[in-house]
VEXDREN-2710 file (C-alpha; in Angstrom, 1 decimal):
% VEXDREN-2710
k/r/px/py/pz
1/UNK/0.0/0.0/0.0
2/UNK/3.0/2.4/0.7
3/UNK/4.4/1.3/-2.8
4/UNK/1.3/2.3/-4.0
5/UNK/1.0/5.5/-2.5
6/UNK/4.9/6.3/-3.4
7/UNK/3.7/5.6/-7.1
8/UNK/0.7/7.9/-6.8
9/UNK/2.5/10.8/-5.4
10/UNK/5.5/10.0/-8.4
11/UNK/2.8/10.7/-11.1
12/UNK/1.5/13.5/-9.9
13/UNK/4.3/15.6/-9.0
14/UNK/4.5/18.8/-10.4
15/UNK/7.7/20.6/-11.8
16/UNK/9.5/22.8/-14.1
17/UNK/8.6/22.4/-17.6
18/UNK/12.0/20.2/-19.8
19/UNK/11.8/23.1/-22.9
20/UNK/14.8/21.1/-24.5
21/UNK/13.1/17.7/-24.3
22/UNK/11.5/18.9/-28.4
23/UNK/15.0/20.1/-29.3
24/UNK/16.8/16.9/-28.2
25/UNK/14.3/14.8/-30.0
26/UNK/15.0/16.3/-32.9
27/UNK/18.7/16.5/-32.4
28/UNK/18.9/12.8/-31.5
29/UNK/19.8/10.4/-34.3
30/UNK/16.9/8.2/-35.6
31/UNK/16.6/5.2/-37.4
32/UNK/17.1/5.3/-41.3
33/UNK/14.0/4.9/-43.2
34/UNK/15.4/2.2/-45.5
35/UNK/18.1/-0.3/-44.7
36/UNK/20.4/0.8/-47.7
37/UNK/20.5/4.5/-46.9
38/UNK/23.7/6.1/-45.6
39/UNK/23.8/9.5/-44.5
40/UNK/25.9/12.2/-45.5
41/UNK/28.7/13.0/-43.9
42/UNK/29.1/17.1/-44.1
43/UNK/32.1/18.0/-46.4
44/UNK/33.4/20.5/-48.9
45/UNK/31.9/18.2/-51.3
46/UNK/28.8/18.6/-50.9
47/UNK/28.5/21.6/-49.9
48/UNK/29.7/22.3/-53.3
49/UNK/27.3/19.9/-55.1
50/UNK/24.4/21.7/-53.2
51/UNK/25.5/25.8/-54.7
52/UNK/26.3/24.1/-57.8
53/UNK/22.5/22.8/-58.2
54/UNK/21.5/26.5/-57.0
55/UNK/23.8/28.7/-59.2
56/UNK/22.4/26.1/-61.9
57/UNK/18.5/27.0/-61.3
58/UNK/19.8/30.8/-61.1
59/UNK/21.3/30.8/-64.5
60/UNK/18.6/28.7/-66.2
61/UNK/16.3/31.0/-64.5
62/UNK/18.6/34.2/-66.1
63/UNK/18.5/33.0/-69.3
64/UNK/15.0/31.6/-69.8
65/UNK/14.0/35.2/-68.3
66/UNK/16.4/36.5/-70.7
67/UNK/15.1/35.1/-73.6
68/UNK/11.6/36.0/-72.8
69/UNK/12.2/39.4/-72.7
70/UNK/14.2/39.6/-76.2
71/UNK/12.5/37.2/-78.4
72/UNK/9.7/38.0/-80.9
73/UNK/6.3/37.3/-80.2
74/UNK/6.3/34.9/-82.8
75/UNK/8.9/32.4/-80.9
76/UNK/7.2/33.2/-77.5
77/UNK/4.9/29.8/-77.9
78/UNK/8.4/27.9/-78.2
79/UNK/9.4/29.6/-75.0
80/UNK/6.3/28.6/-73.1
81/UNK/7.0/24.9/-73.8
82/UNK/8.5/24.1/-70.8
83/UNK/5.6/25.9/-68.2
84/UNK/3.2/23.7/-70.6
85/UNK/4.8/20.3/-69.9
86/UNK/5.2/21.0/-66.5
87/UNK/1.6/21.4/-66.2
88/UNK/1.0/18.8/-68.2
89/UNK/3.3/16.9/-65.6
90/UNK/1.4/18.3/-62.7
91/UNK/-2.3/17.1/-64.1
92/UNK/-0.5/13.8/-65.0
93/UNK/0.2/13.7/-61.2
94/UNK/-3.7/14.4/-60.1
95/UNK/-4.2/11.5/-57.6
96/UNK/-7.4/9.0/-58.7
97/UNK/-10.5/10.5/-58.1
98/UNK/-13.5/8.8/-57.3
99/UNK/-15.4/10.5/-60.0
100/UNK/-14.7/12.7/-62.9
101/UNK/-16.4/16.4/-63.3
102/UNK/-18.1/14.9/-66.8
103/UNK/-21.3/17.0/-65.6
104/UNK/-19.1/20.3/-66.2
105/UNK/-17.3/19.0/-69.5
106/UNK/-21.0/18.6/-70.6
107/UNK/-21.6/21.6/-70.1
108/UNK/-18.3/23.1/-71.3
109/UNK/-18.6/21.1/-74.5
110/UNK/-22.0/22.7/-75.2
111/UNK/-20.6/26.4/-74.2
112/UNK/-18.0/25.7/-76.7
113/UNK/-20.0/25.3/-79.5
114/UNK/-21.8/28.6/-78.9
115/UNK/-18.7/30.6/-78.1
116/UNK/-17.1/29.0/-81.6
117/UNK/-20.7/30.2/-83.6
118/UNK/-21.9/32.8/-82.0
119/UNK/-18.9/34.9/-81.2
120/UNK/-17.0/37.0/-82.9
121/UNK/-13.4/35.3/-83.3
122/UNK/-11.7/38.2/-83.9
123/UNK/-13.0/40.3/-80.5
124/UNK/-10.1/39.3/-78.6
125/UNK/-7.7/40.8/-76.4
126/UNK/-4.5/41.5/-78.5
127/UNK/-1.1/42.4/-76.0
128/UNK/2.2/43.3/-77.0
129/UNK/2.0/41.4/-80.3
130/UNK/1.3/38.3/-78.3
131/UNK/-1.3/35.8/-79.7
132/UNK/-5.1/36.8/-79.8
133/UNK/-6.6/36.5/-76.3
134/UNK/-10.0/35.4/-77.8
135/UNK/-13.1/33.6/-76.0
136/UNK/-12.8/30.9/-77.9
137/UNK/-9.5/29.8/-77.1
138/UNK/-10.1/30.5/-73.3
139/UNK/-13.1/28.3/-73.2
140/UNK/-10.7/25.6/-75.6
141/UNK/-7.9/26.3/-73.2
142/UNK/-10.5/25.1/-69.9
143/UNK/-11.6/22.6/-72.1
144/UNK/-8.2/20.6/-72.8
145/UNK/-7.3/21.1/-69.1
146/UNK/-11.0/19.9/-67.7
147/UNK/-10.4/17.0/-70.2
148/UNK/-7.0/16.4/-69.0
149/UNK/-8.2/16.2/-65.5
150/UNK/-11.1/13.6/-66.4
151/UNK/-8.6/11.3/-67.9
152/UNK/-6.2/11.6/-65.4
153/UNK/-8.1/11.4/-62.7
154/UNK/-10.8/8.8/-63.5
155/UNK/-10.2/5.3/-64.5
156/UNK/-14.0/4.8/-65.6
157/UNK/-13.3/7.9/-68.0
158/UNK/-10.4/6.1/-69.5
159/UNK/-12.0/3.2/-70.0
160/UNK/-15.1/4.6/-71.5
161/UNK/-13.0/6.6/-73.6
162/UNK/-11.3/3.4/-74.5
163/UNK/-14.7/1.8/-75.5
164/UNK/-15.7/4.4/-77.4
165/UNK/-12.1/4.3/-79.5
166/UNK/-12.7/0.6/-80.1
167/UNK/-16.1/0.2/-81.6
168/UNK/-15.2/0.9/-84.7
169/UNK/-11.3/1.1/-84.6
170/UNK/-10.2/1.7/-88.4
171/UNK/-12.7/5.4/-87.9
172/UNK/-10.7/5.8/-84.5
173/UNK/-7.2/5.1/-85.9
174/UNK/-7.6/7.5/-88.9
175/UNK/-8.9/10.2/-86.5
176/UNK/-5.8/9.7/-84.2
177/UNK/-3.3/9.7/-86.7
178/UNK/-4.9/12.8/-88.3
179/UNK/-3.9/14.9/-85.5
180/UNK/-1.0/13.1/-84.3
181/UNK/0.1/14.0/-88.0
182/UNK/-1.0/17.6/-87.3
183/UNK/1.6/17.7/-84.3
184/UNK/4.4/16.1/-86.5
185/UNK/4.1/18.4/-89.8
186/UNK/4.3/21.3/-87.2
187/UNK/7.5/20.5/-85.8
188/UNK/8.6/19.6/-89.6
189/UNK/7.3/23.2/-90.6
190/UNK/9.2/24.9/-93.0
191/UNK/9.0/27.8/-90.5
192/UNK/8.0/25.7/-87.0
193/UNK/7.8/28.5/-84.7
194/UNK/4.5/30.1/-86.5
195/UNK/3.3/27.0/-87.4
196/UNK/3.7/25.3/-83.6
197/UNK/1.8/28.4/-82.4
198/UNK/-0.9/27.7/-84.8
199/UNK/-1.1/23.8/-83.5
200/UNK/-1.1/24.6/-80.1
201/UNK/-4.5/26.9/-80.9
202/UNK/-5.7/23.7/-82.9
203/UNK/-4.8/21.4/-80.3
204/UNK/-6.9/24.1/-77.5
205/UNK/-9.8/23.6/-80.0
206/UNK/-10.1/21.7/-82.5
207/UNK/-7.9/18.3/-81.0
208/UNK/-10.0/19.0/-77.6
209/UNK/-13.3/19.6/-78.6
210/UNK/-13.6/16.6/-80.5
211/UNK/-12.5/14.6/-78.2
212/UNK/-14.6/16.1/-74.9
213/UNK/-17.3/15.6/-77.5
214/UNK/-16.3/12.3/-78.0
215/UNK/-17.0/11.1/-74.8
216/UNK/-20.2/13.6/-74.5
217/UNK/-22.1/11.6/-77.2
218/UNK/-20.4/8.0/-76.5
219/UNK/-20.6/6.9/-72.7
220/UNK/-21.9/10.2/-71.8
221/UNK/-25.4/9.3/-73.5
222/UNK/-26.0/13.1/-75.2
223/UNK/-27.5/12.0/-78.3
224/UNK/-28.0/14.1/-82.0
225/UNK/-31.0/15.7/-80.9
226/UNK/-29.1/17.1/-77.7
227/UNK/-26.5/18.7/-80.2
228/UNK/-29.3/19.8/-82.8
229/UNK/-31.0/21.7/-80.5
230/UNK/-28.0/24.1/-79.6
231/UNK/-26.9/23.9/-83.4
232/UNK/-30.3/25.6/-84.8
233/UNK/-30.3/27.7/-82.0
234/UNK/-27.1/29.3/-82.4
235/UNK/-27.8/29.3/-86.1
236/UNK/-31.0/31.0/-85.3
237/UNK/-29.4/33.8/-83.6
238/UNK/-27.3/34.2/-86.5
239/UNK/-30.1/34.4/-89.0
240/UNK/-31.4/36.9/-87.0
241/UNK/-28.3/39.4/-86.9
242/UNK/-27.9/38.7/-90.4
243/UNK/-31.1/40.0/-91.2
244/UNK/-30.4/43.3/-89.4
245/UNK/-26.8/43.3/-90.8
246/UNK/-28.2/43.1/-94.8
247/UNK/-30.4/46.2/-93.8
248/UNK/-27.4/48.0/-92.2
249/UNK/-25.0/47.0/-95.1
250/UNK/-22.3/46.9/-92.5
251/UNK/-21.9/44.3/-89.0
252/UNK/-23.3/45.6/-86.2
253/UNK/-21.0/45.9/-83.8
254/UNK/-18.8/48.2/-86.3
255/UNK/-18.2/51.2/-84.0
256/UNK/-19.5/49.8/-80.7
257/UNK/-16.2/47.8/-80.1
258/UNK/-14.6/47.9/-76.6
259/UNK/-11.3/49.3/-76.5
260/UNK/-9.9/46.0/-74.7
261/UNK/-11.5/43.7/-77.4
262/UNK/-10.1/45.7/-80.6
263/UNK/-6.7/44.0/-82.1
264/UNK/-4.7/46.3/-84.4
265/UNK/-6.8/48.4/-86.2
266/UNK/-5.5/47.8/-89.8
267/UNK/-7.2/44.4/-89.1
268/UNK/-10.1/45.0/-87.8
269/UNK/-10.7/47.0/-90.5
270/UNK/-10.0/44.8/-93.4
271/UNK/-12.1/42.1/-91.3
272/UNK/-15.0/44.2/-90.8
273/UNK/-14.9/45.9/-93.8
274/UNK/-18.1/45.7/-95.9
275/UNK/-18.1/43.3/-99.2
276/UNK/-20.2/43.9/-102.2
277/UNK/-21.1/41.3/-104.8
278/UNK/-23.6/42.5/-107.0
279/UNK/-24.9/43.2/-103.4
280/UNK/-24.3/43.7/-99.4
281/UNK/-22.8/40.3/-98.4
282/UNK/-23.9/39.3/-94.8
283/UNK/-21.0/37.7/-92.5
284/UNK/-22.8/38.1/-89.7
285/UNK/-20.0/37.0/-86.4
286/UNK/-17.6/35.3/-89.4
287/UNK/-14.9/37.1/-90.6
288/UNK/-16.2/36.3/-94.0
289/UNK/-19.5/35.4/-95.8
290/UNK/-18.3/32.2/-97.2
291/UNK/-17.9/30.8/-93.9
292/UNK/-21.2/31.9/-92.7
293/UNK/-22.6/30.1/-96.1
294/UNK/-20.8/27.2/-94.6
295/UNK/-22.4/27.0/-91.5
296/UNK/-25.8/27.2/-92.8
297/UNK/-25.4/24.6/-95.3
298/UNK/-24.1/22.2/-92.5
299/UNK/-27.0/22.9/-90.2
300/UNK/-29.1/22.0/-93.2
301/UNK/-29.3/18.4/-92.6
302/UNK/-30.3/18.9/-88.8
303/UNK/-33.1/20.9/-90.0
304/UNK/-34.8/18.1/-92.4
305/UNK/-34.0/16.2/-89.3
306/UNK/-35.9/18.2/-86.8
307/UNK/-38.8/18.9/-89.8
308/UNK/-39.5/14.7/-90.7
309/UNK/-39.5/13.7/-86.5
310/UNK/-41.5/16.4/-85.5
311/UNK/-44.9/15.7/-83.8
312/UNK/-48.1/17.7/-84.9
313/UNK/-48.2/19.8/-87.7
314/UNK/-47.1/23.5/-85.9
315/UNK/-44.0/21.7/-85.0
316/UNK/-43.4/20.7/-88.5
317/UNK/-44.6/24.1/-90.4
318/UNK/-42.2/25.6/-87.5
319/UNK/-39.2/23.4/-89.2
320/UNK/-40.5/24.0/-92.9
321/UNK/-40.1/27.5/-92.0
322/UNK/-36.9/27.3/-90.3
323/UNK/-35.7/25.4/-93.6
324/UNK/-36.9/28.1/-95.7
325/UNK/-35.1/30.5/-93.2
326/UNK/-32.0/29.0/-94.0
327/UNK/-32.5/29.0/-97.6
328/UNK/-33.1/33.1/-97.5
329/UNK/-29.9/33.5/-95.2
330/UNK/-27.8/31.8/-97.8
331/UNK/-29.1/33.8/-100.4
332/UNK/-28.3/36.8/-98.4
333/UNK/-24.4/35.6/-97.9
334/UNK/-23.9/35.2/-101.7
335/UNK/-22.1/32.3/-101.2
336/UNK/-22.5/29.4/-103.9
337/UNK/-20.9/26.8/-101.2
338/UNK/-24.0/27.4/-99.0
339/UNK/-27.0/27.0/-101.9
340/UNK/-24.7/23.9/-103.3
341/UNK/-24.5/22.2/-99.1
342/UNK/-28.3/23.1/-99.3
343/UNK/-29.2/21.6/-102.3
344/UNK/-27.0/18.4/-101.8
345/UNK/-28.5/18.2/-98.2
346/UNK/-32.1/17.9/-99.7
347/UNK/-30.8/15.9/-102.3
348/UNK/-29.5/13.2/-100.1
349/UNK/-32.2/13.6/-97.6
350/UNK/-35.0/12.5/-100.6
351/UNK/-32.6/9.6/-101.3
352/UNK/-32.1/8.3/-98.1
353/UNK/-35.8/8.7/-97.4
354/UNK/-36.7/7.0/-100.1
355/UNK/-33.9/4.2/-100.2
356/UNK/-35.0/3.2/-96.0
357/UNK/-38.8/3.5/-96.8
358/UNK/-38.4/0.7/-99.4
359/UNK/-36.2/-1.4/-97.4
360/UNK/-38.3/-1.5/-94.3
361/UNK/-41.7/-2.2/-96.6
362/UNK/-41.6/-3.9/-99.5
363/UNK/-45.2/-3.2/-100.5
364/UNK/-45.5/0.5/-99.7
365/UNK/-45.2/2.2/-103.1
366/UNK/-43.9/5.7/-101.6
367/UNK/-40.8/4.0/-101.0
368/UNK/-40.0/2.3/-104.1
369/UNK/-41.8/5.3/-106.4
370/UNK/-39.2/7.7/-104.9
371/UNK/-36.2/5.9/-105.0
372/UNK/-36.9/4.7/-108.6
373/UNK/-37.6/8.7/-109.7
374/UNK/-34.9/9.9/-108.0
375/UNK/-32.6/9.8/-110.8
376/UNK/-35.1/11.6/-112.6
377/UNK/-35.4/14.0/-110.2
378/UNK/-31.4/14.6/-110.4
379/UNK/-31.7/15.2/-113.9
380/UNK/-34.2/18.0/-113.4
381/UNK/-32.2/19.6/-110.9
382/UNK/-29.1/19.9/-113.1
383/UNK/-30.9/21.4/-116.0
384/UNK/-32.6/23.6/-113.4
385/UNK/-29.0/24.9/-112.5
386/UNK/-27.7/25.0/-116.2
387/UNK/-30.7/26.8/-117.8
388/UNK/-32.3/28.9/-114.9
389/UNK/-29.9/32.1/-114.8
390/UNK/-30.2/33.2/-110.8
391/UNK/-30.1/30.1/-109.6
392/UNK/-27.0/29.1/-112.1
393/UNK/-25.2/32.5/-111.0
394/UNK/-25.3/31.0/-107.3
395/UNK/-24.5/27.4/-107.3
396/UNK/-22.1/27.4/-110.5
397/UNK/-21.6/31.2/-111.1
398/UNK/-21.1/33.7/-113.6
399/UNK/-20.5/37.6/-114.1
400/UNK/-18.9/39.0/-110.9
401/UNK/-18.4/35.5/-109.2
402/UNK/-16.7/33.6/-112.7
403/UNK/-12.9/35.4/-111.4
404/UNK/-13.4/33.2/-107.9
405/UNK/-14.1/30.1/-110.2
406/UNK/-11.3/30.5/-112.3
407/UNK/-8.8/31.7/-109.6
408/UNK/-9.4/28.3/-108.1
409/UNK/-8.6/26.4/-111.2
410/UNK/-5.7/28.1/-111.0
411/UNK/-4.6/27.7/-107.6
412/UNK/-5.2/23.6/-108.2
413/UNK/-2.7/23.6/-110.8
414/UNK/0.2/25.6/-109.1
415/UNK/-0.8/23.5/-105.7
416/UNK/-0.1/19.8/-107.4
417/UNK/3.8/20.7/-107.8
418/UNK/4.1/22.0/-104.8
419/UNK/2.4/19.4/-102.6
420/UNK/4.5/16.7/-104.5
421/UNK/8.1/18.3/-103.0
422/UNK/7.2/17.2/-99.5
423/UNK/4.3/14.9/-99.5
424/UNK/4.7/13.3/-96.3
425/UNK/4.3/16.1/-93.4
426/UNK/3.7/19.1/-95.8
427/UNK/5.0/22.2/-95.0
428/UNK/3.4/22.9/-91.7
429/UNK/0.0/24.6/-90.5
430/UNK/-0.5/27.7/-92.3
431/UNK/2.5/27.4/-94.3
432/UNK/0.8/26.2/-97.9
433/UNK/-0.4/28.7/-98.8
434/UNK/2.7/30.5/-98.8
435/UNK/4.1/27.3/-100.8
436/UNK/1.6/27.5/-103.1
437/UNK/2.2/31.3/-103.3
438/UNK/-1.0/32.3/-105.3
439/UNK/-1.4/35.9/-104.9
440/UNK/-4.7/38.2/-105.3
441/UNK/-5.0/41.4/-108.0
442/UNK/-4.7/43.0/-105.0
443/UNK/-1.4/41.5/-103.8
444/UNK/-2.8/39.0/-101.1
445/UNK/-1.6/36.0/-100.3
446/UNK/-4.6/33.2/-100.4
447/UNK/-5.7/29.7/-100.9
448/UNK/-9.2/28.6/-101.4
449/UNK/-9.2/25.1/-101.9
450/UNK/-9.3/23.8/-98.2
451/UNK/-8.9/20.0/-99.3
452/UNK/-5.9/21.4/-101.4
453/UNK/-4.8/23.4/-98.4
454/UNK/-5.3/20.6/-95.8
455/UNK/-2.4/18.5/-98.2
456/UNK/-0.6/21.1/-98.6
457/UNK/-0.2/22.0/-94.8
458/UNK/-0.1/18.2/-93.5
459/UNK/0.8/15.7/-95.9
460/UNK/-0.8/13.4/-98.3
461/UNK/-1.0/11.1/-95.1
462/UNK/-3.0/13.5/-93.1
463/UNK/-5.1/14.3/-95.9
464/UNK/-6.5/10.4/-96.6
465/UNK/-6.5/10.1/-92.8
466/UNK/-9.2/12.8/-93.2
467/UNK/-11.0/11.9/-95.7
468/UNK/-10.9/7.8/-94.4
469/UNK/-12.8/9.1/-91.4
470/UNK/-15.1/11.1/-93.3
471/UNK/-16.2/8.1/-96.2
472/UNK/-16.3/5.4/-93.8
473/UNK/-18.0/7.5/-91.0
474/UNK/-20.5/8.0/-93.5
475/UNK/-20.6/4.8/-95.1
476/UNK/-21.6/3.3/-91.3
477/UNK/-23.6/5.9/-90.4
478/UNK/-25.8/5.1/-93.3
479/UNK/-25.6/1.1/-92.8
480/UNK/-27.1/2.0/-89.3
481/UNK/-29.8/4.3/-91.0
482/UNK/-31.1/1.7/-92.9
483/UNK/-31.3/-1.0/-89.8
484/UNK/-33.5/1.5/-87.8
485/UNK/-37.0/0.4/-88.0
486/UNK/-38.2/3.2/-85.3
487/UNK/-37.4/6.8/-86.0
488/UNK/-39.3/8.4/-88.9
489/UNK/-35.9/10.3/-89.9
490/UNK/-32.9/8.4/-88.6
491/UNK/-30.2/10.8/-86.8
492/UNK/-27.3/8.8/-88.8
493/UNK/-28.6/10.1/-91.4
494/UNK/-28.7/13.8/-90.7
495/UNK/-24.7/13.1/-89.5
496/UNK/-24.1/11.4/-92.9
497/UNK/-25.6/14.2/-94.9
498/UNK/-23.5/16.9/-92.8
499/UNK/-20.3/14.7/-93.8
500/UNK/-21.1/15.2/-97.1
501/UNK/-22.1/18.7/-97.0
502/UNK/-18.4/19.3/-95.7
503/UNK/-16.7/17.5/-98.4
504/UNK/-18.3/19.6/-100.5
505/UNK/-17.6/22.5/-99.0
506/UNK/-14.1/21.6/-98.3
507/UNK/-13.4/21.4/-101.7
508/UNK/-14.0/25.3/-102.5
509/UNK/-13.1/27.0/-99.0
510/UNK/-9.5/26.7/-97.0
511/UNK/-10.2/29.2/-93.8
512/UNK/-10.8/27.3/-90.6
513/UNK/-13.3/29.4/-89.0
514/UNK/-15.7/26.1/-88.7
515/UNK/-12.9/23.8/-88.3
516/UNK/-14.0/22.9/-84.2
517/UNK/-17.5/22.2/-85.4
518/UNK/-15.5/20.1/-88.0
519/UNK/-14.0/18.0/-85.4
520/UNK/-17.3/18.2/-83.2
521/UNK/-19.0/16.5/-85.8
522/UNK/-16.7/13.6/-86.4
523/UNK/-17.0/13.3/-82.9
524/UNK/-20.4/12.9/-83.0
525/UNK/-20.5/10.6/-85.6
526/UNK/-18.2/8.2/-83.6
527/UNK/-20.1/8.7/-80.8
528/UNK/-23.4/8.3/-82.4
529/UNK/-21.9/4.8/-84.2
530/UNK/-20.6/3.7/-80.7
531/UNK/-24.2/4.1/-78.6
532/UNK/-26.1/2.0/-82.0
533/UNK/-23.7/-1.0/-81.6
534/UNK/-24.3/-0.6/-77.8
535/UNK/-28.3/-0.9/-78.1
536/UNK/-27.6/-3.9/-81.1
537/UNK/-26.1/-6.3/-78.5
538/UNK/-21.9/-5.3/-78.5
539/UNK/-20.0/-5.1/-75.4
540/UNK/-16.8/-3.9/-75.7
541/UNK/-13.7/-5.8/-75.8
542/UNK/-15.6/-9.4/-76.4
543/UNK/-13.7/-11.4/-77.9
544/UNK/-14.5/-13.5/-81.2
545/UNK/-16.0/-17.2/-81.0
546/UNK/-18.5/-18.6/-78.2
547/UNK/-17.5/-16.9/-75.7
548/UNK/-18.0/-13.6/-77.7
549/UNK/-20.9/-14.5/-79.0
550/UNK/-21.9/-14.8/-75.3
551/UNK/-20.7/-11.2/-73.8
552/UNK/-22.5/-9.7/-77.2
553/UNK/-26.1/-11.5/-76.2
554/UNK/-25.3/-10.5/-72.6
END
């Protein structure tokens, strides 16, 4: 008991706080964390190992600082490379997450595609000579990284994205190398620091939209009505303006731009500057009316879509009028590219129609009647264009518009020389036209075939690449068409018509104003392909035989 009560008083007694007891913890010697490690004995050595490392960062530091400060604004993008791939390192190091923000690249995808129509590309901040600061390539710029984040962050994302890629693999493959390519014939450029600035802006847009899209309309289940809906409605609001703007004769905003939003003022002013073909031509937020015309002859093939699944007859006289909307805009651009997208649109739409009608009933007469005049109809339509004078003027043209045709023929033939001295990687983004070297009356340098142009900058490689994914995109999208039995217009093929309606675009215009709805599209295509061979029974990376046969009924 006295032992106990000696123990008691020990543990309670009271005394001067030990303030080195921390200190000689810290001081004292532990126990090495792994059984091969051997400290460091101090020395002259290191000591001079350790200011070597530091005068090391200092001078990099001088000269990358240095070199900031005196090079053009042109080689800038080549300094930058190293900040980029350490963020790229620091996303790459994002711990797993147990879900990916897809809700917000939903919704960044769909503010992308507004911010790429509806905006003007040219309002943008302009400092120092430093690339345009524009909305687009912000919102492309949160885009890539958002993306970045989901697949580094989220092994479901990876694996969906994976899925996606191998439902139809030759369409994937193509679209891969096409911008791996992109990336390649850059650094190959005849001049690679413009032409690496100009990929990185295609790789903050174009490479990242399509795939953020991708994954938006594969495992992300946004269909072709979800992206029809913002399409016409951003192509409604350009209607709009460009009814105002042919009143005006000049684009609205003309003398209501903010000072923070106005680049040099030379061009601005050849951008906004008004053009006249026989009449006003409406641009509306493009920089030039054939773009515009471009736009609305690939939202053509949405329309019919919208007009034949429409229920109740005000939604389809709404959609009949929306069609003839589009019709009147692209009369009011002047542009032959978008009455040629319209009329091919509606040309393809009758045969499609027709062709699936017959297929999925033998016996109704519609069907066969229409596919068996459509030939017929063809021919009509071509004498139409040959012998009716406004409408030949503005698919083939004439008068004021026969200097574009034959410029073009032109630029073909000096182009074919040209893209034969460096057929693999081309001469770099941007840089064929200045290969090509056709030049204006007016002294400008320009190049207006864009299928041309897309050989020229890339390569003969990059340019089948491209085309692969548009012909067999097409070809499948058509093949599922046909094996719907459901939908009174399938959406394949409104996707298969706007493939086409870009090849023949393509083929007269080279500027890259639409070029992220471009990639959007193939996107959706893919993804559209992926979520048909999902509902059909295939289940993604079954392998052949029984036991695939098995996973695919599963």
């Amino acid at each position: 008991m006295a032992g106990a009560m000696r123990r008691s008083k020990t543990s309670f007694r009271l005394g001067p706080p030990d303030l080195r007891a921390p200190f000689r913890a810290l001081l004292r010697p532990g126990r090495d964390v792994l059984p091969v490690y051997h400290k460091q004995l101090p020395g002259w050595a290191i000591a001079a190992r350790r200011l070597g490392l530091v005068l090391g960062i200092l001078f990099a530091a001088v000269i990358y600082g240095l070199s900031c400060a005196i090079l053009p604004p042109s080689l800038l993008i080549v300094a930058a490379a190293p900040l980029g791939l350490l963020a790229l390192l620091v996303v790459w190091a994002l711990p797993e997450a147990p879900a990916a923000p897809t809700r917000l690249l939903v919704y960044s995808v769909s503010a992308f595609l507004f911010v790429t129509i509806c905006w003007p590309n040219y309002l943008a901040v302009s400092v120092g000579g430093l690339p345009w600061i524009s909305l687009r390539r912000l919102v492309g710029l949160f885009l890539t990284l958002l993306l970045l984040i989901c697949v580094s962050t989220s092994r479901q994302f990876r694996r969906d994205m994976s899925d996606v890629l191998q439902a139809y693999p030759l369409i994937a493959r193509c679209l891969i190398a096409f911008f791996v390519l992109q990336a390649l014939a850059a650094i190959a450029s005849v001049n690679p620091a413009v032409s690496i600035g100009r990929w990185v802006n295609i790789a903050f847009t174009s490479t990242a939209a399509c795939f953020a899209a991708l994954w938006v309309f594969g495992p992300g289940g946004k269909d072709v009505k979800w992206f029809t809906n913002r399409l016409l409605i951003a192509v409604a609001v350009l209607m709009v303006i460009g009814l105002f703007e042919s009143r005006a004769q000049h684009i609205l905003w003309v003398g209501h731009i903010p000072g923070f939003l106005k680049i040099d003022e030379e061009t601005l002013q050849q951008i906004t500057a008004p053009t006249i073909r026989g009449w006003y031509r409406v641009v509306t937020t493009y920089t030039t009316a054939l773009s515009y015309g471009e736009l609305l002859a690939l939202a053509t093939p949405f329309v019919l879509y919208k007009l034949m699944n429409a229920s109740g007859w005000p939604a389809r006289i709404f959609w009949a009028a929306f069609d003839l909307a589009v019709f009147y805009s692209a009369v009011l651009s002047t542009a032959r590219l978008a009455m040629v997208g319209f009329l091919v649109a509606h040309a393809l739409f009758g045969l499609l129609w027709g062709v699936r009608r017959w297929r999925n009933g033998r016996s109704d007469l519609l069907g066969i009647s229409a596919t068996m005049m459509y030939p017929a109809f063809l021919v009509l339509l071509g004498l139409a264009v040959l012998f009716v004078p406004a409408l030949r003027v503005r698919v083939v043209g004439g008068g004021v518009a026969q200097a574009s045709t034959d410029a073009r023929g032109i630029q073909f033939h000096m182009a074919v020389p040209v893209i034969a001295k460096r057929p693999i990687l081309g001469y770099g983004p941007g840089q064929g036209a200045r290969a090509i070297n056709y030049q204006t009356p007016q002294g400008f340098l320009t190049i207006d075939l864009g299928l041309v142009a897309l050989a020229a900058d890339y390569g003969i490689f990059a340019f089948m690449s491209y085309m692969v994914v548009i012909l067999f995109s097409t070809f499948e999208l058509v093949r599922a068409g046909l094996r719907d039995r459901i939908a009174a217009y399938p959406a394949e093929f409104a996707i298969a018509s706007a493939l086409i309606v870009l090849v023949t675009t393509r083929i007269v215009l080279a500027q890259n104003d639409n070029d992220p709805l471009f990639t959007t599209l193939f996107a959706l295509a893919l993804g559209t392909l992926y979520s048909a061979k999902r509902l059909a029974g295939w289940v993604p990376g079954a392998r052949k035989g029984a036991g695939g046969a098995a996973h695919r009924r599963a």
